[in-house]
N, C-alpha and C positions, 0 to 999 in steps of 0.2 A: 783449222788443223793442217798439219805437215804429213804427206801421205804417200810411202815408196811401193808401187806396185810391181812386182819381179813376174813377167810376162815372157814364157818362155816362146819361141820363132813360131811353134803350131799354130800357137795363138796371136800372132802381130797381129791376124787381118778382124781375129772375131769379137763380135760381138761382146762376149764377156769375155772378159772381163771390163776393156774397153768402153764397153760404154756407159758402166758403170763409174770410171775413172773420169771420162767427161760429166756426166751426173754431177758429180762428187767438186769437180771445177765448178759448171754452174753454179755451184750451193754456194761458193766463194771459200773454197778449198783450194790449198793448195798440192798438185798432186802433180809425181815425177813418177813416170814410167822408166822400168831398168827393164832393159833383156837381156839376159845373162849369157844367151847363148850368141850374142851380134854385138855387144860394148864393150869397149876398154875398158876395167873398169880399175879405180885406186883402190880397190876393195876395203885392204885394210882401214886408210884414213875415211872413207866414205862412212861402213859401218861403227869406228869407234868417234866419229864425232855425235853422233847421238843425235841427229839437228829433225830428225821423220818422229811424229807421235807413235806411227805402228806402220810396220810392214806385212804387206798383203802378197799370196803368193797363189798366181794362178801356173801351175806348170807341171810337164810331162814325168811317167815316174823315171827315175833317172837324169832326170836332168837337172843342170847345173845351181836352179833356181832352189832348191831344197838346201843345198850346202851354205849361201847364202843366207837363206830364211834362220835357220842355224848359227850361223857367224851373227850375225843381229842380236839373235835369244840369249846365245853365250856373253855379251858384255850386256843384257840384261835390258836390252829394250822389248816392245810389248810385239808380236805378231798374230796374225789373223792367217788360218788359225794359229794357233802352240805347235811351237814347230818336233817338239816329242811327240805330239799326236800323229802330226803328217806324216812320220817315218813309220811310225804303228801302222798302218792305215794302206802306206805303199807296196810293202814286204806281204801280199798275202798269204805265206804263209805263217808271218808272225800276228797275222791278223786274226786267222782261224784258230791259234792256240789261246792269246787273248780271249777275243770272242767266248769259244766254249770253255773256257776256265772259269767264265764270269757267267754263264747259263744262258746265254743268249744262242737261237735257235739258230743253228753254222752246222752246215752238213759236215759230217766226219771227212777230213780231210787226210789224202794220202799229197807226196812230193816226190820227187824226181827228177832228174837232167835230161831224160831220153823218156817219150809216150811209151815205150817199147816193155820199158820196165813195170807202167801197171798192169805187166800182165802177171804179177804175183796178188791182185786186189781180189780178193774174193769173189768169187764167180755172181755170188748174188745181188753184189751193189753194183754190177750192169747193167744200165748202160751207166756210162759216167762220163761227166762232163771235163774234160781238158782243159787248160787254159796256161797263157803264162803267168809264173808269180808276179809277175810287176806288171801283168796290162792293165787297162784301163780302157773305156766305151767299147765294150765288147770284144777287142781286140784279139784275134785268134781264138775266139772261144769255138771247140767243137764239142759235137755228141760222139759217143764211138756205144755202141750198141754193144759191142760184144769183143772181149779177148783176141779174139782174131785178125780184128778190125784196127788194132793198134797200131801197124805199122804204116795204116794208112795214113794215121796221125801223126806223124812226122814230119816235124818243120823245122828248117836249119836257120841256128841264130838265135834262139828263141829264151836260152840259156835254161833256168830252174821253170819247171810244171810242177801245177795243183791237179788234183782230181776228185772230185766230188760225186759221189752217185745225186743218179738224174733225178728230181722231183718229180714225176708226172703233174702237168697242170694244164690252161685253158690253150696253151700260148702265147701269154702276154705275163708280161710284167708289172708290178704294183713297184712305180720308182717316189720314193717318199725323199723333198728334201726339207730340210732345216734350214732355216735362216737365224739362228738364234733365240733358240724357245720357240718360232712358229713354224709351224710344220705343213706342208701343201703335200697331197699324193696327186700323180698323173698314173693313166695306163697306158704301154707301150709294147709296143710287137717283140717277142723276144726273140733274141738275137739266133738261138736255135729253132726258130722256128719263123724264120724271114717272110715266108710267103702268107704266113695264117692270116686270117680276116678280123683285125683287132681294130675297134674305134680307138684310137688315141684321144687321149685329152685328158681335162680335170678329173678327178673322180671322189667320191667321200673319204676318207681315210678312218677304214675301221679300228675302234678302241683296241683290237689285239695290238694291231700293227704301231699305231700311235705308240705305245709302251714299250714296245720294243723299239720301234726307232729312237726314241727319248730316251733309253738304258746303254743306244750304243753310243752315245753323246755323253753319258756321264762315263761308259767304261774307258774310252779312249781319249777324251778331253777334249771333245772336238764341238765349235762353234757353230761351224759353217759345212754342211757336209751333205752325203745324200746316200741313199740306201738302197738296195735290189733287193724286193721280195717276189717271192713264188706264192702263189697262194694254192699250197699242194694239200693232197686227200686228211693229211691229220698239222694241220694249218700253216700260219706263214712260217716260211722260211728264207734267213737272210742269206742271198747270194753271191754279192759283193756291198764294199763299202769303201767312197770314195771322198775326198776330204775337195771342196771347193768347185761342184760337179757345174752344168750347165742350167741349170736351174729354167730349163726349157717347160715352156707354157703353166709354168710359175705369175700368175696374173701381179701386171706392173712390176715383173721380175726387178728391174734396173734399178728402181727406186727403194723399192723395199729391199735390195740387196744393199746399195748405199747408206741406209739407214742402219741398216746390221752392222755397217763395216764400223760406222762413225761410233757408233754406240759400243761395238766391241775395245777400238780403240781409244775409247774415253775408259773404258772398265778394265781391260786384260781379259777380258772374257774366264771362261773356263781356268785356263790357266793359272792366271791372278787370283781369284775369288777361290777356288776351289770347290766349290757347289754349283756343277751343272744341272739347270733342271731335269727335274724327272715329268715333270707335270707338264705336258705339251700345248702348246696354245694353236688354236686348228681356226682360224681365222674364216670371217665367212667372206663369198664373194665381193671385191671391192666396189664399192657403191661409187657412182659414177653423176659430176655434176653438170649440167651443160652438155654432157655428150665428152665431158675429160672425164681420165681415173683418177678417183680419189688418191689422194698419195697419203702413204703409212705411216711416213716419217715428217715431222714436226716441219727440217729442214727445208721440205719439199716445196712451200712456199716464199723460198729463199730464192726462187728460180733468176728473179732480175737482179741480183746481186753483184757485183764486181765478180769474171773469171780469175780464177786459180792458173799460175802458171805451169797449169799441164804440157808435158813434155809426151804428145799423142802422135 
């Protein structure tokens, strides 16, 4: 297969997507890396020759890579994910409207240009969590305890805020991603609470959570993607949701992400089919032969293949 990865500058140096896109060459793919934020690019003639099976898009909100992912979908070729999902996804405040329109558990959400202004939020959903509409990996998230405190929350540049009342919870977060119907949780320190003493790592992913994650995949149409839950006093709750996240201490992450991509790209995923699963596949530990990971995907054994003319 023909495979355009739009990789926007944060990410030239990491790991993922990258090394997935090498992956994906060893298999004997062929795979061109675009950054949309550093190429000239012919855009137009590029996108309407049609010559990529599917476009993959690891990139910042707001940036350039999205409008492309887009220009692709519109003369009707396949991307990873559906590029209607990704902008669902980016916007959260159009995410929280979705979200709880569909009953999926999204703290009541207030918005804003200035912190300054949720100080009309009802006294009783204090503290409440900040944030900007368009971050992503924690990005400027604060706590502000109390009405008063809001002005401390001010940060120039930042443009549209959400705000959330706090969940009380352990201090960690339950980060569940999706690879296409299978589903891995890890635990992580959360972001409001930096200093707390949380083991990171794998962890089981309880049947609440699974259902929910699985429901936010069929509401928004999304493939590839990953989710922030709290696991607060009257149960989880979704805190963000991010389309193509890092899929960090995801066992054999790289391969069985290549596998997703390939498979997504043979099908349209989501998008195409229009039946996202609901029924989550929660894979167990990858069994290990010689001391190598087993690999997920079929491909995997393709390793001494002729390289794909990656452009890395």
């Amino acid at each position: 297969m023909k495979l355009c990865f739009l990789v926007e500058e944060l990410y030239r140096h990491d790991g993922m997507p990258l090394d997935v896109a090498r992956r994906l060459s060893s298999w004997g793919h062929q795979v061109d890396v675009v950054r949309p934020g550093g190429s000239l690019l012919r855009i137009s003639e590029e996108v309407r020759a049609g010559t990529h099976d599917a476009w993959v898009l690891k990139t910042v909100s707001g940036g350039p890579g999205l409008t492309l992912l887009e220009a692709a979908a519109a003369v009707g070729l396949t991307t990873v994910n559906d590029a209607r999902s990704i902008r669902a996804v980016r916007d959260k405040v159009l995410t929280s409207v979705i979200a709880r329109q569909h009953g999926l558990p999204v703290p009541v959400t207030y918005s804003a240009p200035r912190a300054t202004l949720f100080a009309d939020v009802p006294d009783e959903l204090f503290p409440l969590v900040v944030k900007p509409a368009d971050g992503s990996s924690g990005r400027g998230v604060r706590l502000v305890p109390d009405p008063g405190r809001l002005a401390e929350a001010e940060q120039a540049g930042e443009g549209q805020l959400i705000a959330q009342p706090y969940v009380s919870n352990s201090g960690s977060d339950l980060k569940v991603y999706c690879l296409a119907g299978e589903f891995h949780a890890t635990l992580r320190r959360s972001p409001l609470h930096p200093d707390g003493p949380v083991d990171e790592g794998a962890v089981p992913l309880p049947a609440e959570v699974a259902a929910a994650a699985a429901k936010v995949g069929a509401v928004f149409g999304l493939d590839l993607y990953g989710i922030d839950v709290v696991l607060g006093p009257d149960g989880p709750v979704i805190v963000d949701i991010n389309d193509f996240p890092s899929f960090r201490q995801v066992p054999d992450a790289v391969s069985r992400l290549a596998g997703a991509v390939l498979d997504l790209a043979r099908t349209g995923g989501a998008a195409r089919t229009g039946v996202p699963a609901f029924a989550p596949r929660i894979p167990a530990q990858p069994r290990t032969l010689h001391g190598q990971p087993h690999h997920p995907h079929p491909e995997a054994d393709m390793l001494a293949a002729a390289p794909g003319a990656a452009q890395i």
